[in-house]
C-alpha positions in Angstrom: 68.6 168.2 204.4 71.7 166.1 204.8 75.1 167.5 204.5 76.3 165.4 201.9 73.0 166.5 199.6 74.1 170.4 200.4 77.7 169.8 199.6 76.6 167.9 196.7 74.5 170.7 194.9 76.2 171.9 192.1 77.8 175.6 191.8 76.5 176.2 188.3 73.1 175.6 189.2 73.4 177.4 192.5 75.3 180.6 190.2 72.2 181.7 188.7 69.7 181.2 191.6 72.2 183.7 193.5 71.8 186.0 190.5 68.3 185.9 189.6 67.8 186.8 193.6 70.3 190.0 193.7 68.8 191.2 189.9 64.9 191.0 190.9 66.5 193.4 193.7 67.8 195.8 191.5 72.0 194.7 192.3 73.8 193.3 189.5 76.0 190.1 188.6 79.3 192.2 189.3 78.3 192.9 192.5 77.5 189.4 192.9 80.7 188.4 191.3 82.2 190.9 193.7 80.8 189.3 197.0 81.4 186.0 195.7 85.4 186.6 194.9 85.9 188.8 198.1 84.7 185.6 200.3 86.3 183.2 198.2 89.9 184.4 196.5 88.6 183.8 193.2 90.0 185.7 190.0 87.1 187.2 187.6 88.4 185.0 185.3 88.6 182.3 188.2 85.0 182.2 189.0 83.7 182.3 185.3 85.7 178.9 184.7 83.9 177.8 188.6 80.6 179.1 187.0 81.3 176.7 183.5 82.9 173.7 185.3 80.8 170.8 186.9 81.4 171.3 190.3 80.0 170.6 193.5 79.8 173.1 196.9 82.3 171.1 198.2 84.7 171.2 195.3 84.1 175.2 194.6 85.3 176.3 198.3 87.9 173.3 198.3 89.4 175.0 195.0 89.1 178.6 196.2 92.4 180.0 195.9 92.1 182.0 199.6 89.0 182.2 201.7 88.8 185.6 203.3 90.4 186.0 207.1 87.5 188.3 207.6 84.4 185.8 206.7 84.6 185.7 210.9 82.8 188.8 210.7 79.9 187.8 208.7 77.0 187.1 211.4 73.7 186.7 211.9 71.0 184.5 210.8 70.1 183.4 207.1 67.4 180.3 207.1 66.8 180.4 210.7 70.4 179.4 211.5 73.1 181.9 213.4 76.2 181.9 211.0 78.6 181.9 213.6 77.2 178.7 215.3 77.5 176.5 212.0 80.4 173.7 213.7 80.8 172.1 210.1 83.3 174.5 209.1 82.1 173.6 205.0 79.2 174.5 206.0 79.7 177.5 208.0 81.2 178.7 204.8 78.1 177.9 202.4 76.1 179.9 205.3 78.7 182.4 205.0 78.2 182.9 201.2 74.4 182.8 201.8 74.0 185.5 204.3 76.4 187.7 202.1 73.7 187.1 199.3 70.9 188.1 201.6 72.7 191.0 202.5 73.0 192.4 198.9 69.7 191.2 197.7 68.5 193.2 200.8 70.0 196.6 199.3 73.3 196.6 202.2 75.8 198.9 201.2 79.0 197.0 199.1 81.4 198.4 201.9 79.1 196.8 205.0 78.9 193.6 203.0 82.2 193.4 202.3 82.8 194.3 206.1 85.1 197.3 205.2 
């Protein structure tokens, strides 16, 4: 897939695909919310208007208010590409979000996803 067509995907449509994945897991949408606002800066109240706006990936990590200093920590591979070798740094940070997902759908700890 392109870049553009990633960038271009839309957050509320992307929103519940996240949260069906982390509920047929057993987590719940405020630890997904959680996740989502420790990576990104957002407010509760923040994300909720991100959630209800028409906006694209590229639009909800421009318009994050402070992406975490310590996404350089989240590693690894999520759909067969390392994190840390993404060079599009847009990119990098959709991977970043992703393997954060993966992590809590797959039952990590909050304190080891949120690299504490």
């Amino acid at each position: 897939m392109k870049l553009e067509k990633v960038f271009a995907i839309q957050w509320p449509k992307l929103y519940p695909m996240y949260l069906k994945k982390v509920e047929a897991k057993g987590r719940t949408q405020a630890e997904l919310d959680q996740v989502i606002r420790w990576l990104t800066g957002y407010t509760p109240a923040g994300l909720r208007k991100r959630n209800e706006a028409d906006a694209d990936l590229e639009t909800f990590f421009a318009k994050a208010p402070k992406f975490n200093p310590n996404a350089v920590l989240v590693t690894g591979v999520v759909c067969g590409v390392r994190v840390e070798e993404v060079e599009h740094p847009l990119m990098r940070k959709i991977r970043q979000l992703d393997k954060l997902v993966d992590e809590l759908a797959k039952g990590r700890a909050m304190e080891k996803i949120l690299r504490g």
